[in-house]
C-alpha positions in Angstrom: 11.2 24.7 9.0 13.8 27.5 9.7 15.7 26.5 6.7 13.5 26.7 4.5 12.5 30.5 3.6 9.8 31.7 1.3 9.1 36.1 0.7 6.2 35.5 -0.9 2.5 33.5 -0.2 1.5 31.6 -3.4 -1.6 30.7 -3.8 -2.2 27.6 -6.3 0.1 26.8 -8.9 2.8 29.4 -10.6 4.8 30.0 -13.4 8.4 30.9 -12.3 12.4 30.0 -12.1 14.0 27.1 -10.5 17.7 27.7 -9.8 20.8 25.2 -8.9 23.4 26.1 -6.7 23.8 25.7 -3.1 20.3 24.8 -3.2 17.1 24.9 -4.8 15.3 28.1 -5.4 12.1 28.8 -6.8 11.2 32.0 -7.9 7.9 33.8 -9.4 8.1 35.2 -13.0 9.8 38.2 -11.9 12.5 36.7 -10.4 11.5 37.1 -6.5 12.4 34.1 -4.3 9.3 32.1 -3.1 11.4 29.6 -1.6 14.6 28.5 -1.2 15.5 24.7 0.1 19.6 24.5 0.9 20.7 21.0 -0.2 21.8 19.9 3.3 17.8 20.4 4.1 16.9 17.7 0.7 17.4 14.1 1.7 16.1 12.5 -2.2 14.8 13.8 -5.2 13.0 11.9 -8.0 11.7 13.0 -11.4 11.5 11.4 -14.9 7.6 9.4 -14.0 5.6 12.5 -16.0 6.6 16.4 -16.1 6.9 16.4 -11.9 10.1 16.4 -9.6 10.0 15.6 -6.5 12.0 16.7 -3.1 11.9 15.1 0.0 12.8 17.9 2.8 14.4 16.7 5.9 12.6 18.4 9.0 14.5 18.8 12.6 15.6 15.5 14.6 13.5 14.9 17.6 10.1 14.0 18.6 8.4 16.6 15.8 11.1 15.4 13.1 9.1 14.9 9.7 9.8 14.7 5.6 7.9 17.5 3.9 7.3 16.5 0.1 7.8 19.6 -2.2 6.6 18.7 -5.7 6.9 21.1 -8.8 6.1 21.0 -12.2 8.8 21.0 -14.9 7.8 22.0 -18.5 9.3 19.3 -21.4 10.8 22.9 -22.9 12.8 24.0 -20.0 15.7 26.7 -20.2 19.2 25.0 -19.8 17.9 21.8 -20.4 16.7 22.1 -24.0 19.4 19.2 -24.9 18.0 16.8 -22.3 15.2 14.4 -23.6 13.7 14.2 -19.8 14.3 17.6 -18.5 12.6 16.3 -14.6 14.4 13.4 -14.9 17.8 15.6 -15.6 17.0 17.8 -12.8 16.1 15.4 -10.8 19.5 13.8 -11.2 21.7 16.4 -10.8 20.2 17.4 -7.3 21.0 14.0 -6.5 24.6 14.6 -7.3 24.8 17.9 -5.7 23.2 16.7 -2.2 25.9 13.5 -2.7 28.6 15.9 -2.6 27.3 17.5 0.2 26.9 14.0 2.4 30.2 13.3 1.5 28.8 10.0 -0.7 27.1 9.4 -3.9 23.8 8.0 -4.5 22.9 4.3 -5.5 26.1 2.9 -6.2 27.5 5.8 -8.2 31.2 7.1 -5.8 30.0 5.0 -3.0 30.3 1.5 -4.0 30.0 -1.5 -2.0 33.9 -1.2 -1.4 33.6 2.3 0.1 30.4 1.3 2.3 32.2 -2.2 3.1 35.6 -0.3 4.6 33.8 2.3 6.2 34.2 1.7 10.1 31.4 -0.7 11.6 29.4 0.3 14.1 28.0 -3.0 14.7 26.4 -6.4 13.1 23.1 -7.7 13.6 23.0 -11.6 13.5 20.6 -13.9 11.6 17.9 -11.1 10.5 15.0 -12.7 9.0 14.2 -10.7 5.9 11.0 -10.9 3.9 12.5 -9.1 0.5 15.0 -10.2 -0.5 13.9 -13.3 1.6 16.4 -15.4 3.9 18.2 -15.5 7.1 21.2 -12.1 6.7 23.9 -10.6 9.0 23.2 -7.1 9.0 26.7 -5.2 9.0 26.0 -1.5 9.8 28.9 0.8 8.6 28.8 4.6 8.7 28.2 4.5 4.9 25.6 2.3 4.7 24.2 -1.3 5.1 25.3 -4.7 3.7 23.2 -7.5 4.4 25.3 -10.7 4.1 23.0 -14.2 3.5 23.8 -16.9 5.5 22.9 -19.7 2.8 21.2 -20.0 -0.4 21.7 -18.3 -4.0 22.6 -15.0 -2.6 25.4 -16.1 0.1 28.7 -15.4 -0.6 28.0 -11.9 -2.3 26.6 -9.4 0.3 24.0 -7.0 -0.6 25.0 -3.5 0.3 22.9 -0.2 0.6 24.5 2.9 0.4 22.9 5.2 3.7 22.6 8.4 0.8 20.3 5.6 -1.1 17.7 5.2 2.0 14.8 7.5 1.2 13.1 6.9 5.1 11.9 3.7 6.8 9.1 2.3 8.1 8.3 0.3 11.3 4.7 -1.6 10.7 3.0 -4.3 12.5 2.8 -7.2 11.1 -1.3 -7.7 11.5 -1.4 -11.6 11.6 1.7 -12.8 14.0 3.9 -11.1 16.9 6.1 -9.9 14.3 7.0 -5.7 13.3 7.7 -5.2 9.8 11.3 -2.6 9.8 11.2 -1.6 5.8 13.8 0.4 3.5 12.5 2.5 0.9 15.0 3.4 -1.4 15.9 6.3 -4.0 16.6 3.8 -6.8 15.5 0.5 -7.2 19.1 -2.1 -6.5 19.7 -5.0 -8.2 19.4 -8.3 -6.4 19.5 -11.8 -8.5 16.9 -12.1 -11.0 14.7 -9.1 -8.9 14.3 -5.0 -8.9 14.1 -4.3 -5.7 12.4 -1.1 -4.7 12.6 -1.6 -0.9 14.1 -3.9 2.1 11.6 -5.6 4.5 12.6 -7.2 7.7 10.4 -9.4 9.9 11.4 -9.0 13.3 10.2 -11.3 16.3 8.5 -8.9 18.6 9.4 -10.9 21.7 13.3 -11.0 21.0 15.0 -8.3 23.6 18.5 -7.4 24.5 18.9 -7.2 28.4 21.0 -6.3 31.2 22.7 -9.9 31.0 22.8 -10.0 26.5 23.0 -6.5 25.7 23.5 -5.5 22.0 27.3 -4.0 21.9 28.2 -1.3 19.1 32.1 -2.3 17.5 33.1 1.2 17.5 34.0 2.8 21.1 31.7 5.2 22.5 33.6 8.3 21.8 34.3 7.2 18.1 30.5 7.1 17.8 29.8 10.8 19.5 32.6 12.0 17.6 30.9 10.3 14.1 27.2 11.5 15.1 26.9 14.5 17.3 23.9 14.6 19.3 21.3 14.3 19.2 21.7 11.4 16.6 23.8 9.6 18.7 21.5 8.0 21.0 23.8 5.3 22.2 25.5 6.1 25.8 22.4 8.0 27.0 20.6 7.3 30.3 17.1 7.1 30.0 16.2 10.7 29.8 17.6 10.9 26.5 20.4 13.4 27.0 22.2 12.7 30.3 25.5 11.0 29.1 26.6 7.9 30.6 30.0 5.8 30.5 28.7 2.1 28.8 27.7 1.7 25.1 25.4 -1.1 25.9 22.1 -1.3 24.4 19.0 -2.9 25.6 15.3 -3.0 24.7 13.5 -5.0 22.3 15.5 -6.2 19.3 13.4 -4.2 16.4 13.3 -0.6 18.3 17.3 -1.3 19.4 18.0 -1.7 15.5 15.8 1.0 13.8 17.6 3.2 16.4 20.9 2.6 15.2 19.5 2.8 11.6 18.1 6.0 11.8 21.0 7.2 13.4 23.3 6.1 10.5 21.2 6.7 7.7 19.6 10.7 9.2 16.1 9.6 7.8 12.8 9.7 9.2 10.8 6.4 10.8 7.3 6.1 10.0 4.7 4.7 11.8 1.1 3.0 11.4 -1.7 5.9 10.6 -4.0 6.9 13.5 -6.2 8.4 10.9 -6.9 5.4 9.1 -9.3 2.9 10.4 -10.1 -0.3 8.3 -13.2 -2.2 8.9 -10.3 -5.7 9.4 -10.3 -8.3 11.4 -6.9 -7.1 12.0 -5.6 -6.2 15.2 -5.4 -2.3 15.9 -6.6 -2.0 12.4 -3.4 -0.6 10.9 -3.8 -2.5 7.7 -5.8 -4.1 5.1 -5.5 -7.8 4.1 -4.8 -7.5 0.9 -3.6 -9.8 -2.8 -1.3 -8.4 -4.7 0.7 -10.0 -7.8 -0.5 -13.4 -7.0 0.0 -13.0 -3.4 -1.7 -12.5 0.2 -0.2 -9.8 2.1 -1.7 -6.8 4.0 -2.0 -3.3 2.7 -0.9 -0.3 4.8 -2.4 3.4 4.3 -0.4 5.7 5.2 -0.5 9.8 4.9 1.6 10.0 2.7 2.1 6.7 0.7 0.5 3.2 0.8 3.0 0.2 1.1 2.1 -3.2 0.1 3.9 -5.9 2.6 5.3 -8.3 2.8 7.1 -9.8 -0.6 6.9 -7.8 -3.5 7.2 -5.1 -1.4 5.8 -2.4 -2.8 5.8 1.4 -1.7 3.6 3.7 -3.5 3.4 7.8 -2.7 0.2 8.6 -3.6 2.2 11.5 -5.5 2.8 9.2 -8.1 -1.0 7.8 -8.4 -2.9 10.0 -11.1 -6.5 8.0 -10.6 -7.4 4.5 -8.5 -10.2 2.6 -10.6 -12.3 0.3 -8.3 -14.0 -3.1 -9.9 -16.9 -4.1 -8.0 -17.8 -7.0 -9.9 -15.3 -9.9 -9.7 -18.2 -12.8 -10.6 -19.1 -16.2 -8.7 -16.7 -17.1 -6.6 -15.3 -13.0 -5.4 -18.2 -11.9 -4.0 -16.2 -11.0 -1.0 -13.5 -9.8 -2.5 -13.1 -6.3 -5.3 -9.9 -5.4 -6.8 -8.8 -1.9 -7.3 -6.2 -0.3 -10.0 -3.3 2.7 -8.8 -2.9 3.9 -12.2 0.1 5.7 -12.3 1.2 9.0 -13.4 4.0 9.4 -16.6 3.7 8.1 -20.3 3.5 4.4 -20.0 0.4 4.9 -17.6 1.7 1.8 -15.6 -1.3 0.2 -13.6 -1.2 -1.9 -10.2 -4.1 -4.3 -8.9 -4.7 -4.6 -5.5 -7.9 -7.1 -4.4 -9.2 -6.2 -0.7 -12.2 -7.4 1.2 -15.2 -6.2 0.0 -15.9 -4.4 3.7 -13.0 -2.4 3.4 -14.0 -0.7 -0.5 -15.5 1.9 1.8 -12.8 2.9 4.7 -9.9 2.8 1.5 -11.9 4.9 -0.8 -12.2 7.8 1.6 -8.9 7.5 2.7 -7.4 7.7 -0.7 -10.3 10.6 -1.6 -8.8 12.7 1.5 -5.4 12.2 -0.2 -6.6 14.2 -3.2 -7.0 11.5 -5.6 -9.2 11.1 -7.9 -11.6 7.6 -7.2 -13.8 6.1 -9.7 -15.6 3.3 -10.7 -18.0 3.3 -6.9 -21.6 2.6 -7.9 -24.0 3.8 -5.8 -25.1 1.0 -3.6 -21.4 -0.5 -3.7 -21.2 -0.5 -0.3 -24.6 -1.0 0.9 -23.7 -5.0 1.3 -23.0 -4.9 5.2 -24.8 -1.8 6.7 -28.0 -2.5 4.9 -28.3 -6.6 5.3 -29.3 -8.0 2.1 -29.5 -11.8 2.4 -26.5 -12.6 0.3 -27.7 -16.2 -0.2 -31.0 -14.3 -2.8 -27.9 -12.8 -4.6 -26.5 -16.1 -5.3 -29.8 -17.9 -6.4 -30.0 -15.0 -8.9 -26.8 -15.3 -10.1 -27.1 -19.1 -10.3 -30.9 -18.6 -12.6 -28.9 -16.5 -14.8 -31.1 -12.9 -14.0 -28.2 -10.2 -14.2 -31.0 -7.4 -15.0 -30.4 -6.7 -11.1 -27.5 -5.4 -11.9 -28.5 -3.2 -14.8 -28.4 0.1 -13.5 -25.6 -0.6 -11.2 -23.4 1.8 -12.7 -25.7 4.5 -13.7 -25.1 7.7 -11.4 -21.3 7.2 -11.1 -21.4 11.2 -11.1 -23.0 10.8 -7.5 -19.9 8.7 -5.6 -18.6 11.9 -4.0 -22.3 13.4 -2.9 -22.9 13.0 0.7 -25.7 15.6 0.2 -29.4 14.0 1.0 -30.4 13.9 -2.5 -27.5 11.1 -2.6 -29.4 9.3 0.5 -32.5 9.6 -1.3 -30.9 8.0 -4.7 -29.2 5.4 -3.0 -32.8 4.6 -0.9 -34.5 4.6 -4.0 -32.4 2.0 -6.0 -32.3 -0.2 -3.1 -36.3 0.0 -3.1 -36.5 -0.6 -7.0 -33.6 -3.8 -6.8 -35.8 -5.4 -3.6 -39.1 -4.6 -5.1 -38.1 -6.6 -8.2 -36.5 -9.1 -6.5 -39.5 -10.0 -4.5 -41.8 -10.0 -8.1 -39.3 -12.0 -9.2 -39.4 -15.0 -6.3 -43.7 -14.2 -6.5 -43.6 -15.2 -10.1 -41.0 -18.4 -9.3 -43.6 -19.4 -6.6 -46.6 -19.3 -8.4 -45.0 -21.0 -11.7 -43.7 -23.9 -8.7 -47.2 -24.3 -7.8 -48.7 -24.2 -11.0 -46.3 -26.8 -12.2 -46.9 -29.2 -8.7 -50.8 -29.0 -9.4 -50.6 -29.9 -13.5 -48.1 -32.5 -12.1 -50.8 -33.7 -9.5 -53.9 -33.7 -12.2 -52.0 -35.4 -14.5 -50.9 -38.3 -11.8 -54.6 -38.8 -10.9 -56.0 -38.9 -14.1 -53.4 -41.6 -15.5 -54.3 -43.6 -11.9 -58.1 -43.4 -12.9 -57.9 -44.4 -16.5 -55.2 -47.1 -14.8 -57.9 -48.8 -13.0 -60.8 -48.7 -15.3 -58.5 -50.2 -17.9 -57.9 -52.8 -15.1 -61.3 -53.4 -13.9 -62.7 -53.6 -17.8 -60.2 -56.5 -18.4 -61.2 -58.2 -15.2 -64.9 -58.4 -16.0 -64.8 -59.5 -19.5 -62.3 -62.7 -18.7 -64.4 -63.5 -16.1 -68.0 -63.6 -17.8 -69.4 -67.1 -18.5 -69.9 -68.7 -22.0 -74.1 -69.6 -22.6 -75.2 -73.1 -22.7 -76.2 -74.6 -26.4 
């Protein structure tokens, strides 16, 4: 990024200076400038969940545009901020404030409020939007300030929900793995406020085979030179033959209905789209395998990893950066009943070490647990064999009978060499080969020993049956031939 300058290569993590003025600048000790980020270049910034602060760095527009997360430590003793209880949390804040000022609006409600976004000029409405969180059936009013989402019936029509554009942190545009439908989702800065719920994000389910065309085209309400004039190219994509810069005379829009409005979204709100991951392949029965089917919270929904965050969808929508994850705990055994199924835990970072439970499939423990490892998080709780249930063929039927008998000493040493998850050396192989001998061999002694004790009780069964027959009929016969002898003459 051109805007974003560094004088010195830093190896690792450094002591230095932070410093707040037309930007952020971080300097070593000395006071020499490792890097300086000018707040027009900062699109959020979020602190206060442990000692870290987080900026989210807006990259060029176009094809290669990208977020860059720049993430430094803040000590709870911290010069200019001795009176603050949260000194990230302050920092955090007053970026906020200072990149507000430079957009021209405030952050989450604070100088633009749902008036100022509501009177902005419109650049066009969006009918009967099926939304997933908050759920219903919304008009979608795009302004230049923001979003407000209007419900067509229930408990939340008659009082729009409005989303200030400075409060979007970036979107994402997900297939929805089980239907024809594309997931569009808001992450936000701040959670809002909507009824009863916190909301951390906004998910829309759009119909994948809806379409403007030639004949119903999509029309903007503001006039094609208004919108030029309000976003220069190349944000303004509207009025553009298909080459992407020739400039024509009509503001129509065609194309399917979820591209046509993420377009005009990310035009308004300057933020990056995100995609599925290419890198990530589950081991799902879902299509393209871009997610995980997943329960969360009481509810089935899929689970998406991504590169730089993992987003739980559809309702609660949940995004998570793995920034904010300090370990994920895996529980292999769930009992009768979850065989197929193991839950996981995102522990997350910051003083109240608040935990979220996820329950996947237990084919995908695997494919999510090296994802999440190439992330640089810390796994635990894998034994050694815990995914040895599909690639090695154990009749899962045996597992059950054990269960059922009440033998858990299978299971004994299934946690011993936790220390060995991460070896992929072939000492690792050869552990893993070796406990899968041991659990068979036993096994097999076990159903020897249940076969011989089956037989042994059928032939004690058998002796036991003949000789009550025998004594049976000699009681019989002895009866017989004493009632039937004849009484001597006198």
């Amino acid at each position: 990024m051109a805007s974003v300058k560094s004088t010195t290569k830093t190896p690792g993590r450094n002591w230095g200076q932070i410093a707040l003025e037309d930007g952020v600048t971080l300097a070593d000790d000395k006071g020499d400038t490792l890097l300086h980020v000018p707040l027009a270049q900062i699109v959020g910034a979020s602190g206060g969940r442990g000692n870290d602060v987080t900026l989210d760095i807006k990259g060029k527009d176009g094809p290669a545009a990208s977020v860059t997360s720049l993430r430094f430590f803040v000590p709870n003793s911290c010069a200019g901020y001795e009176s603050e209880a949260n000194p990230p949390k302050a920092i955090a804040e007053e970026l906020m404030q200072r990149i507000a000022s430079v957009a021209g609006s405030a952050v989450s409600g604070a100088a633009a409020t749902s008036a100022a976004v509501s009177a902005a000029p419109v650049v066009g409405t969006f009918h009967s939007m099926l939304l997933s969180q908050p759920s219903g059936e919304f008009d979608v009013t795009v302004t230049t300030a923001g979003l407000s989402f209007a419900a067509k019936k229930g408990a939340l029509a008659g009082t729009p929900i409005v989303v200030p554009a400075s409060s979007v942190l970036r979107m994402y545009m997900l297939p929805v793995p089980t239907d024809e439908h594309t997931y569009l989702v808001l992450a936000l800065h701040t959670p809002i406020k909507v009824g009863a719920s916190t909301l951390g994000c906004i998910v829309l389910s759009i119909d994948n085979a809806v379409a403007f065309t030639a004949d119903n085209p999509w029309k903007p309400a503001m006039s094609l030179a208004d919108l030029r004039k309000t976003f220069p190219a190349p944000r303004c994509f509207i009025g553009l033959a298909e080459d992407g810069t020739t400039e024509t005379s009509t503001s129509d829009v065609v194309g399917p209905l979820g591209q046509t409005l993420a377009k005009v979204l990310k035009m308004v709100l300057s933020v990056q789209l995100v995609g599925i991951n290419a890198e990530f392949n589950s081991g799902a029965e879902f299509k393209d395998n871009c997610a995980v089917r997943c329960n969360f919270k009481s509810n089935s929904g899929s689970l998406y990893l991504l590169k730089n965050a993992m987003l739980y969808l559809p309702k609660p929508g949940t995004v998570l950066s793995y920034g904010d994850i300090q370990t994920v705990d895996f529980d292999l055994g769930l009992g009768a009943g979850y065989t197929a199924m193991v839950s996981f835990t995102a522990i997350l970072k910051g003083a109240k070490s608040e935990k979220l439970t996820f329950t996947i499939p237990k084919n995908e423990v695997t494919p999510v647990s090296e994802w999440l490892r190439t992330r640089g998080l810390s796994v635990t709780g894998l034994a050694a064999d815990a995914d040895d249930d599909d690639e090695e063929g154990d009749d899962e039927d045996d597992d059950e009978e054990d269960y059922k008998d009440g033998d858990d000493s299978d299971d004994d040493d299934s946690d011993s060499d936790s220390d060995d998850d991460d070896d992929d050396s072939g000492s690792g192989k050869g552990r893993k080969k070796k406990a899968k001998k041991a659990k068979k061999e036993k096994k097999d002694k076990k159903h020897h020993k249940k076969e011989k004790k089956d037989k042994s009780d059928k032939h004690h069964k058998k002796d036991k049956k003949d000789k009550s027959d025998k004594h049976h009929k000699k009681d019989k016969k002895d009866k017989k031939d004493k009632s039937g002898k004849k009484r001597p003459r006198d």
